[in-house]
N, C-alpha and C positions, 0 to 999 in steps of 0.2 A: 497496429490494431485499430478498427474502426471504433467510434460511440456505438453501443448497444449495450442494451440488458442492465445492469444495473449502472454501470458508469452511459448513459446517453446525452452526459451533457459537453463532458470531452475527457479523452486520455492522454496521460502525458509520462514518459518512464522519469522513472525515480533511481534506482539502482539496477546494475547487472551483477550477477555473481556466478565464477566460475564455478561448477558443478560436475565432477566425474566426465562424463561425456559431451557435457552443453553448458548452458548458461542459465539461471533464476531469472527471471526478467519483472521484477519491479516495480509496477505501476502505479499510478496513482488517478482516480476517476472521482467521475459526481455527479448525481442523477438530478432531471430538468424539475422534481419533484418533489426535492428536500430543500429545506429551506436556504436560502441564498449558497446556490450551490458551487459558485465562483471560490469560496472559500471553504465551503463545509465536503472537505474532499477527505476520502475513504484508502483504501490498500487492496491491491487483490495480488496475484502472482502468476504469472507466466513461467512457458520453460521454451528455451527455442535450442537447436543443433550446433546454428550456423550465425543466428543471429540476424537473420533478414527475413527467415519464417519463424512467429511467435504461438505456439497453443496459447491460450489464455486457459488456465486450470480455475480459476476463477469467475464464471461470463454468468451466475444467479446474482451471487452476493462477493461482495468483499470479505477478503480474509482477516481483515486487519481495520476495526473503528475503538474508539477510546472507551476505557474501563470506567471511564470518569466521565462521560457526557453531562452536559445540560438539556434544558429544554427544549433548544433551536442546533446544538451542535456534536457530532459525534467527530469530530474531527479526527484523524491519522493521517498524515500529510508530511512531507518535507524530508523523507527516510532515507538514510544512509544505510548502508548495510557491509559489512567487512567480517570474515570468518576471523577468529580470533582461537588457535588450539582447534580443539575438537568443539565448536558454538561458532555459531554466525550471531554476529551482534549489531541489532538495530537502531539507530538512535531517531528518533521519533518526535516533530513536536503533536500534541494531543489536546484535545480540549479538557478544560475540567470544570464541576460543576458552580463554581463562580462567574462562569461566561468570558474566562483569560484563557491562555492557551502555555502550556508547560513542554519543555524538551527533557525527554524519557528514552532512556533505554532497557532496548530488550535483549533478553538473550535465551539464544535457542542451541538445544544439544545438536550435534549432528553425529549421526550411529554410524 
């Protein structure tokens, strides 16, 4: 995946997860526009086949920024992802509103 659109400052994968037919593909990006964006990096989600062509499902916004931002940081960054049962579970670190940064996990159903 190249920089553009909302990650244009660089993209770097984070997790793959096996899927039915393909793969989740995990990313993590940061726009040249927000503040110190070396750190202040986001979530979006890809799905690729084969795993050498990636859709990016994500190429407006990020799927995935903190519930708990501050004033300079919406930070989701650092994500592990592993299916657990019927949930895929994220473990996350995130910014929160003190200007520290907390490791959070998520968990999502899978139908």
């Amino acid at each position: 995946m190249n920089p553009g659109g909302w990650h244009d400052f660089f993209v770097r994968p984070a997790s793959v997860v096996p899927v039915g037919l393909g793969y989740l593909f995990i990313y993590e990006g940061s726009n040249t526009k927000w503040h110190d964006p070396v750190y202040n990096i986001l979530t979006g989600v890809g799905f690729s086949f084969d795993l050498d062509r990636i859709i990016d499902l994500t190429p407006d916004k990020p799927l995935f920024a903190s519930t708990t931002p501050n004033e300079d940081f919406h930070t989701w960054r650092y994500s592990t992802w592993l299916r657990v049962g019927n949930e895929l579970w994220a473990y996350a670190e995130v910014a929160t509103p003190n200007r520290t940064h907390e490791i959070r996990r998520f968990r999502f159903p899978i139908e």
